[in-house]
C-alpha positions, 0 to 999 in steps of 0.5 A, a space after each residue: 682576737 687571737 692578737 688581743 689574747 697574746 697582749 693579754 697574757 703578755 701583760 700578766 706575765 709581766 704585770 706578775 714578774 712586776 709583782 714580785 719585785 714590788 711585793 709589800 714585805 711584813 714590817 720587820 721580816 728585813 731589819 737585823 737585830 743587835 743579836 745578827 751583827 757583830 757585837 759592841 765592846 761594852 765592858 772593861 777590856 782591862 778587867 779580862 783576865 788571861 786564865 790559860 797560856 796562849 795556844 797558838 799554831 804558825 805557820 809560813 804563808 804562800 807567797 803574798 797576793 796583791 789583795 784585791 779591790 772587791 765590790 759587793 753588789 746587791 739585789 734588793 729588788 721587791 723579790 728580796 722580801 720573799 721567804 728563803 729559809 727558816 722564816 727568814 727573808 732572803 733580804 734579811 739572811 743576806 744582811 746579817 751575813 754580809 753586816 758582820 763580813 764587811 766589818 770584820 774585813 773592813 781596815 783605814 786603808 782598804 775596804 770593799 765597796 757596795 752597790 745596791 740596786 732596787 732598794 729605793 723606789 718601785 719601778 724604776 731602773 735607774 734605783 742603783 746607788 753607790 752605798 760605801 765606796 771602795 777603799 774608802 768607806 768609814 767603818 761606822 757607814 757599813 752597819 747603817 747602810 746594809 740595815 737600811 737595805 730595804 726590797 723595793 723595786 726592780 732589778 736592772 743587774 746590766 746597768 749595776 754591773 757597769 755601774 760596780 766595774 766603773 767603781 773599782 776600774 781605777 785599781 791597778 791590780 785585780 778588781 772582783 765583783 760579787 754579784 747577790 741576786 735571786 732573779 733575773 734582768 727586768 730593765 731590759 738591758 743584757 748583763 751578757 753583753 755588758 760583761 763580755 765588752 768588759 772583760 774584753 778591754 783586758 781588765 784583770 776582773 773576775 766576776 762572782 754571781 750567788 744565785 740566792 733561792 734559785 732552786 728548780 729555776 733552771 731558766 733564771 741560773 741559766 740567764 745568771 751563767 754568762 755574767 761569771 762564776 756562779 754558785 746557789 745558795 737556797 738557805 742561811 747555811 748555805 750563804 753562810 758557806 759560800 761567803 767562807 768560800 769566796 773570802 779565801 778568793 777575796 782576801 787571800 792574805 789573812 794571817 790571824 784566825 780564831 778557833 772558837 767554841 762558838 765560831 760567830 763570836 765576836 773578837 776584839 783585837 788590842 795592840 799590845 799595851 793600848 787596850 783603851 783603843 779598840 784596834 779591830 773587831 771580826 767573827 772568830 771563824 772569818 779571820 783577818 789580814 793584820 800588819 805585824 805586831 803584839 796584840 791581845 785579843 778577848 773572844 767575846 764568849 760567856 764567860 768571855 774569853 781572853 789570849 794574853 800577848 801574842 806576835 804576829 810575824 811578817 809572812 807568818 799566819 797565826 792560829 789562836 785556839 780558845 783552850 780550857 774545860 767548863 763545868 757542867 751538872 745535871 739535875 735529875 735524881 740520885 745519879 740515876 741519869 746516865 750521860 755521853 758527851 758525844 762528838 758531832 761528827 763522828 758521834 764517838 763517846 768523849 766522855 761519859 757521867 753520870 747525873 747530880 754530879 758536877 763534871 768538867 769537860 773540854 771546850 767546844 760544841 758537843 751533842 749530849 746524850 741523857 739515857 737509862 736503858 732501855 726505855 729513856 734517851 734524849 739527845 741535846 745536840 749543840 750544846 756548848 762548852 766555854 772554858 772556865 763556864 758553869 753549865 747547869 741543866 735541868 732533866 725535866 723530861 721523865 721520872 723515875 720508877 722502882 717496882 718493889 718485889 720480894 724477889 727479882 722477877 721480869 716485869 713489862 711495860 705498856 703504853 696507854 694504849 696496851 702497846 708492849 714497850 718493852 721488859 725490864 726487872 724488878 728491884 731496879 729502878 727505870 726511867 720514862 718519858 712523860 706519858 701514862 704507861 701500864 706495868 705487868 709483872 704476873 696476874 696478881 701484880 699488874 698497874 694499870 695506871 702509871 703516870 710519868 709526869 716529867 718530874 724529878 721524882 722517884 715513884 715507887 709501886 710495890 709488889 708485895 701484899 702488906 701483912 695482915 
């Protein structure tokens, strides 16, 4: 009986394992949108114009590296399908960030590979397939074969290790495999073992493991450490992250970077004097390796952004930086808004307006702060600014109040429920929040129902008796 049980539970612990990598994921919980990858060139690069000298930062690169030849592989066993973060797969948020990095890096001559295992058919440890091979993969292959990525099956991570090193074994200069996984070898192999007869024939390979929603699973990193170097990832911001990280190892001799507002823009790269040819397209904030040469480049921003001709020396890495101020208005009542454009890190003052007037600001992701002291403040964190944009928002929140009085006397104000909120005077106008509120200034001057309602709109309330 004692031996029954113990197969028992054995067959629930694995049947339960077996569940996870096999799980139905909802329709549409993995399939990326046109807004997650790298956008099309659909408009007349011509009919860009540069409206601001090129600023542009150089500076000499280290001595050059042999760059070397990577394969990517993925786990897209059944367990993929389950949330990460934010409501998002963890299949899905590795798409999307994986989409737009093998496009931006890809080039004729150079290109890493992709590997997946699990993605085809459930319980099977043979499902490992070959999806863009190393160094010669076409650019129109990668968006289709990393949307297609589906969680399925199971998770034989030994065999695929093998398979990835077989793929890139023939390169003479170092080989890097970058392993994306969320559990643990289910196919009975040991990806331990396996690594170790590897590195010990003397390659030049360095393995990277990211351990994707792994958080308080100390047995399954534990089983992960021995493959190589590994990192966790349990958010989109967090892989996003790790990606940065790993490309300074992956491609170590990029020598053009964008510094934009919005650093997931989308650039497209023209050799100077063919803007009919598309040369490259990447995410502003990845940066590429690129020959030496005069480009033009247009940041795909609204309104979109371009830098007229600049080179690109041998051994020299440019920054190109997107300059110039935006417009912006805020719609509220007879500039009784006050407004600070605030740094996002530091929270420091940059500028400061006021409402119903139209401002220009500098470029860049700003948090803005509405108020009227002392009772209103909203703050609208990254809030971005494109040069040469106009921006107009719409304070909807509140309402404006005037209490009329023959004199300037204190008055205080209550919430619905007689709560003090606080003091201010008479004869000054004070902003509230939508909400029902209470005013008192004595006895004889006292509202009991004072409605906010949100609306751009000056209420006035008054004080003194009208004569008889």
């Amino acid at each position: 009986m004692k031996m029954l049980y113990v197969w028992v539970l054995l067959a629930l612990i694995i049947s339960g394992h077996a569940y996870a990598d096999n799980d139905t994921v909802p329709a549409g919980a993995t399939r990326l949108q046109k807004s997650d990858m790298l956008d099309e060139l659909d408009f007349d690069p011509a009919a860009v114009k540069a409206k601001h000298a090129v600023e542009a930062f150089t500076e000499e690169m280290k001595s050059s590296e042999q760059t070397p030849l990577v394969s990517f592989l993925i786990d897209s066993s059944g367990s993929m399908g389950q949330e990460m973060s934010g409501n998002k797969t963890k299949i899905y948020i590795l798409k999307k960030i994986l989409s737009k990095y093998l496009l931006s890096q890809w080039t004729e001559k150079s290109s890493s590979g992709l590997r997946v295992f699990g993605s085809q058919r459930k319980k099977d440890c043979k499902d490992i397939k070959l999806v863009l091979t190393p160094g010669q993969s076409q650019l129109g292959q990668i968006q289709m074969s990393v949307q297609n990525l589906e969680p399925v099956g199971m998770t034989p991570i030994g065999k695929s290790l093998q398979a990835s090193y077989n793929d890139i074994k023939h390169y003479a200069g170092p080989k890097r495999i970058v392993l994306f996984t969320d559990g643990e070898e289910t196919c009975g192999e040991d990806p331990c073992k396996i690594m170790k007869q590897i590195k010990d024939s003397g390659t030049d390979l360095k393995v990277f493991v990211v351990a994707l929603g792994l958080a308080n699973q100390a047995d399954t990193l534990m089983k992960l450490q021995c493959i190589g170097d590994m990192s966790q990832a349990d958010s989109e911001s967090e892989l996003d992250n790790k990606m940065n990280e790993l490309d300074k190892m992956l491609n170590p001799n990029k020598n053009l970077f964008v510094v934009s507002p919005d650093p997931d823009a989308t650039v497209f790269l023209f050799r100077e004097g063919n803007e009919k040819e598309l040369y490259r397209k990447f995410q502003a904030r990845i940066g590429i390796e690129v020959p030496p040469g005069r480009y033009t480049a247009i940041v795909n921003l609204r309104p979109k952004y371009r830098f007229a001709t600049f080179t690109v020396l041998p051994k020299r890495k440019v920054t190109l930086r997107v300059v110039g101020d935006g417009f912006f208005k805020a719609n509220f009542l007879n500039k009784l808004m006050k407004i600070q454009l605030l740094d996002r890190e530091t929270k420091k003052v940059v500028k400061s307006f006021t409402s119903d007037e139209r401002v220009s600001l500098p470029t860049g992701k700003w948090n803005m702060r509405f108020y009227r002291e002392p009772f209103f403040e909203k703050i609208v964190e990254d809030y971005l600014i494109i040069p040469d944009g106009d921006y107009i928002y719409d304070v909807n929140e509140a309402s404006a109040f005037f209490v009329e009085d023959k004199i300037v006397r204190g008055l205080y104000l209550y919430d619905n429920g007689e709560r003090l909120i606080g003091n201010y005077l008479t004869n000054f106008p004070f902003i509230l929040k939508a909400g029902a509120y209470q005013v008192k200034v004595d006895d004889k001057c006292f509202f009991k129902e004072l409605a906010s309602t949100g609306k751009r709109e000056l209420i006035k309330v008054s004080c003194i008796s009208p004569k008889k």
